[in-house]
N, C-alpha and C positions, 0 to 999 in steps of 0.2 A: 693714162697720163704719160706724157712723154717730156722729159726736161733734158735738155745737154747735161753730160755726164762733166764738163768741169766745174768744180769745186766752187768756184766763184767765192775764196775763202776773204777777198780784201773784202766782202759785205758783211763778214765778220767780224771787224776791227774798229778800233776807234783812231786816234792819234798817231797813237804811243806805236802802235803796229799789232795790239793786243786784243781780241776777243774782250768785248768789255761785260765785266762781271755781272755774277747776280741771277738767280734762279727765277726771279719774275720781274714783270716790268708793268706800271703800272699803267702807263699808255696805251698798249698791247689790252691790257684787259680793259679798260672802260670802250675802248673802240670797240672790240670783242663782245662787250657786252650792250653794248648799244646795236648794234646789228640784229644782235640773236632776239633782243627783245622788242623788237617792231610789234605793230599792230596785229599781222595776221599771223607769225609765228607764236607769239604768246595765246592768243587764241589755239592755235596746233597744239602748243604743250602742256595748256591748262584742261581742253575738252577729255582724256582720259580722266583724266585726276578724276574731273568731276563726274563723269558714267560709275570711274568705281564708287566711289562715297555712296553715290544714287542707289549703287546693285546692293553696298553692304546696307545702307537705312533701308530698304525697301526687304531685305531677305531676314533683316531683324524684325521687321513685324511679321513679315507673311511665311518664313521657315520654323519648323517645329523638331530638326535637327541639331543636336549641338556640335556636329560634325564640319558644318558649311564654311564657318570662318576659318578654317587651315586649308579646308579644302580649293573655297573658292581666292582667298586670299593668298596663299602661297602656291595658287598657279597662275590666277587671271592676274591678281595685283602684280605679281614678280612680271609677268607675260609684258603689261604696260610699262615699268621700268624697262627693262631692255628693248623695247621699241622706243621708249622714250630717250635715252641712253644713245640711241641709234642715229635717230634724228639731229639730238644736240650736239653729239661729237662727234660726227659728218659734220655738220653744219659752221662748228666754230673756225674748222681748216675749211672744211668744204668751197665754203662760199668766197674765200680770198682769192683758190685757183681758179673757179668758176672764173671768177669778173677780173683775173688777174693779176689784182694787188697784193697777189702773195710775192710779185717782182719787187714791187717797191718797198714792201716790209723788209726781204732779205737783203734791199739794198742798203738798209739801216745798220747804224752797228751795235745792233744786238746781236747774242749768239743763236743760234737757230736751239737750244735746249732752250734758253729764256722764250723764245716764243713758242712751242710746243707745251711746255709748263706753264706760262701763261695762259694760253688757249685752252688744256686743258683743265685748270684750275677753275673757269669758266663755266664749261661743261660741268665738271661735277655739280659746282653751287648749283645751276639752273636744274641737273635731274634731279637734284637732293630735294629745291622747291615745289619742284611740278609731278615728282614720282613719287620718292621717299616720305616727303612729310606726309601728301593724300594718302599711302599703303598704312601709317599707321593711324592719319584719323580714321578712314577705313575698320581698321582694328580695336580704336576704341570706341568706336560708335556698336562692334560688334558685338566684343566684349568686356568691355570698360577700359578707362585712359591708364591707368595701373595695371592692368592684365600682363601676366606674362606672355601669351600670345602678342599682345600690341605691341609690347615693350621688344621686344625678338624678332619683330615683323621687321620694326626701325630698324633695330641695328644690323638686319640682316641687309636690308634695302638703304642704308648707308654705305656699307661693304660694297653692294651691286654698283651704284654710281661710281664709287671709286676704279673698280673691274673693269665694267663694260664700257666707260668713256675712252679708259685710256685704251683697250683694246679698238674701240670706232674712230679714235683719231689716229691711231696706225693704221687703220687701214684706209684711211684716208690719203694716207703720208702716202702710201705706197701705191695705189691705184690711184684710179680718176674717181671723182665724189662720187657718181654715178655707178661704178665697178662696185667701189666700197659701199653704198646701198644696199647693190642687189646682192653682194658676199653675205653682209649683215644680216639681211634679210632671212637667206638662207641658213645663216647659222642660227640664228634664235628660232625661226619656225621650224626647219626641219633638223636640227641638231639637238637644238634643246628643247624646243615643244615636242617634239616627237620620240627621237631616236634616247635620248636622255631618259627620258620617262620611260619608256620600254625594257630599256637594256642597262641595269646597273652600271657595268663597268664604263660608262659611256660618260658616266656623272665623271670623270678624274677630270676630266676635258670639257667643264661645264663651268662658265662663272655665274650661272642659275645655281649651280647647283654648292658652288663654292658659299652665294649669298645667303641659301637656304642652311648650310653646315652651321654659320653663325648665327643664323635665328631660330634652329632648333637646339644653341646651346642656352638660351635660354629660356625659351617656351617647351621645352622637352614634350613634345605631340607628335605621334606620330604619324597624323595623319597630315604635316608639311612632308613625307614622303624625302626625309633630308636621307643622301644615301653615304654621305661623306662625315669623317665626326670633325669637328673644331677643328683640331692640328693639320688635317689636310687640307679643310679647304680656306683655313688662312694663310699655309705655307703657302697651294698651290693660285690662289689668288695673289698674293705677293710676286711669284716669278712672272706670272701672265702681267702683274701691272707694270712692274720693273723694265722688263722684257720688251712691252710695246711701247710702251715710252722710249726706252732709250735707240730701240730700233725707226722710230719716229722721228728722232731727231738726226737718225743716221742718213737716214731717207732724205729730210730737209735739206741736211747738207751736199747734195747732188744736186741743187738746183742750182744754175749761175742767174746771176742779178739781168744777164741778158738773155737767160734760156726763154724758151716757149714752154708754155703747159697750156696742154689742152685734156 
C-alpha cells in the first residue's frame, strides 16, 4: 500500500476548523456493516461456525474420551476465530482501499480514530456472532450450556475478537489488504498454530494464547494447554489492543483525501 505522506489534516475537520468529535459514528458502521454482510461473505463467515458445532455434535455421540472438548475446542475452535477474526478485520478496512472509497470516507470530517473505531467495533460484533457464540454452543452441546468449560470457552473467545480484530485492522492500516492477509496468515498458522504450541515462552506474544489465559480462568482444565495465568494475558492482550488501534489510526492519518492507495 502506498499513500502520499501529507497529512491531508482539512479531511479532518468540520467548520469551526476542528476534528469533529466522538469515538463512533454511526454512518461509518451501518455502511460497514452492510458491506461485510453481503450474500456470499455471510456464507464465508457462518460455514466454520457451522463444521464446528457438526465436529463437537458428531464427537459427543461417537468419542468415548472426556478429554476431546478442551482439546478439540480450545485449539480447532480458537484456530476458526482467528481465521475468522482475520477475514473480518481485513475486510472492514480492507475492502474500502481495495475499491478506493477509503478517499472519500477521509475526505469527510470525521476524525480517522472515529472511523478506525467505527470499523473496528464492526469486526468484533461480526466475530463475536460468527466465531465466539458458535465456540461456546460448541461447548455446550459438549458439555452442557452451564459448564464451566463452555462458559470459559465464551469468555475466552470474546477476549479473542476483541485481540485479534484490532490487531487484523492494524495491519490492514499499514500494509495493503493483501500484505496483511498473507502476514495474518502466517501469524496465526505458523506463530500460533505451530511455534506457540511447541515453545512456551512463545505464548507472551500469542493473542491465542492471551484468549486461552481467560478461559482457563475459568474452566480450570488443563488440558486447553493455557500457558499464561489471567493477569498476563489480560494485561498483555490489553497493550496489543490499545497499541494497534491507536497505531491504526496513526497510519490512517498519512493518507491525503488526494493520495493514491493501491
Amino acid at each position: 500500500m502506498t499513500a502520499s505522506k501529507t497529512t491531508g489534516r482539512h479531511a479532518d475537520r468540520n467548520g469551526t476548523g476542528q476534528p469533529m468529535r466522538g469515538l463512533l459514528n454511526a454512518d461509518i458502521i451501518r455502511l460497514t456493516l452492510r458491506a461485510a454482510m453481503s450474500r456470499r461473505r455471510a456464507l464465508l463467515f457462518a460455514l466454520p461456525a457451522i463444521i464446528l458445532i457438526g465436529i463437537s455434535a458428531l464427537l459427543k455421540g461417537e468419542a468415548h474420551s472426556a478429554a476431546w472438548p478442551p482439546q478439540v475446542l480450545g485449539t480447532v475452535g480458537y484456530l476458526i476465530l482467528a481465521l475468522t477474526a482475520l477475514i473480518v478485520g481485513g475486510s472492514v478496512l480492507g475492502a474500502d482501499i481495495d475499491d478506493g472509497s477509503i478517499l472519500h470516507l477521509l475526505a469527510t470530517p470525521v476524525s480517522r480514530r472515529t472511523v478506525v473505531l467505527s470499523k473496528y467495533l464492526v469486526a468484533v460484533v461480526l466475530t463475536i456472532a460468527f466465531a465466539a457464540v458458535p465456540e461456546y454452543l460448541a461447548g455446550a452441546i459438549a458439555t452442557g450450556a452451564s459448564s464451566r468449560l463452555a462458559v470459559g470457552l465464551l469468555a475466552g473467545a470474546l477476549a479473542g475478537c476483541v485481540i485479534y480484530n484490532a490487531l487484523f485492522v492494524m495491519l490492514t492500516a499499514v500494509f495493503s489488504p493483501g500484505q496483511a492477509l498473507a502476514i495474518g496468515l502466517l501469524y496465526v498458522l505458523l506463530w500460533e498454530g505451530l511455534l506457540a504450541s511447541l515453545v512456551p515462552g512463545v505464548s507472551l506474544l500469542s493473542a491465542g494464547h492471551y484468549s486461552l489465559a481467560v478461559a482457563n480462568s475459568i474452566a480450570h482444565n488443563a488440558a486447553l494447554h493455557a500457558y499464561l495465568n489471567l493477569g498476563t494475558g489480560v494485561g498483555m492482550g490489553l497493550v496489543v489492543t490499545v497499541g494497534s488501534l491507536a497505531l491504526a489510526s496513526v497510519q490512517l492519518s498519512a493518507f491525503s483525501a488526494t493520495g493514491d492507495v493501491s
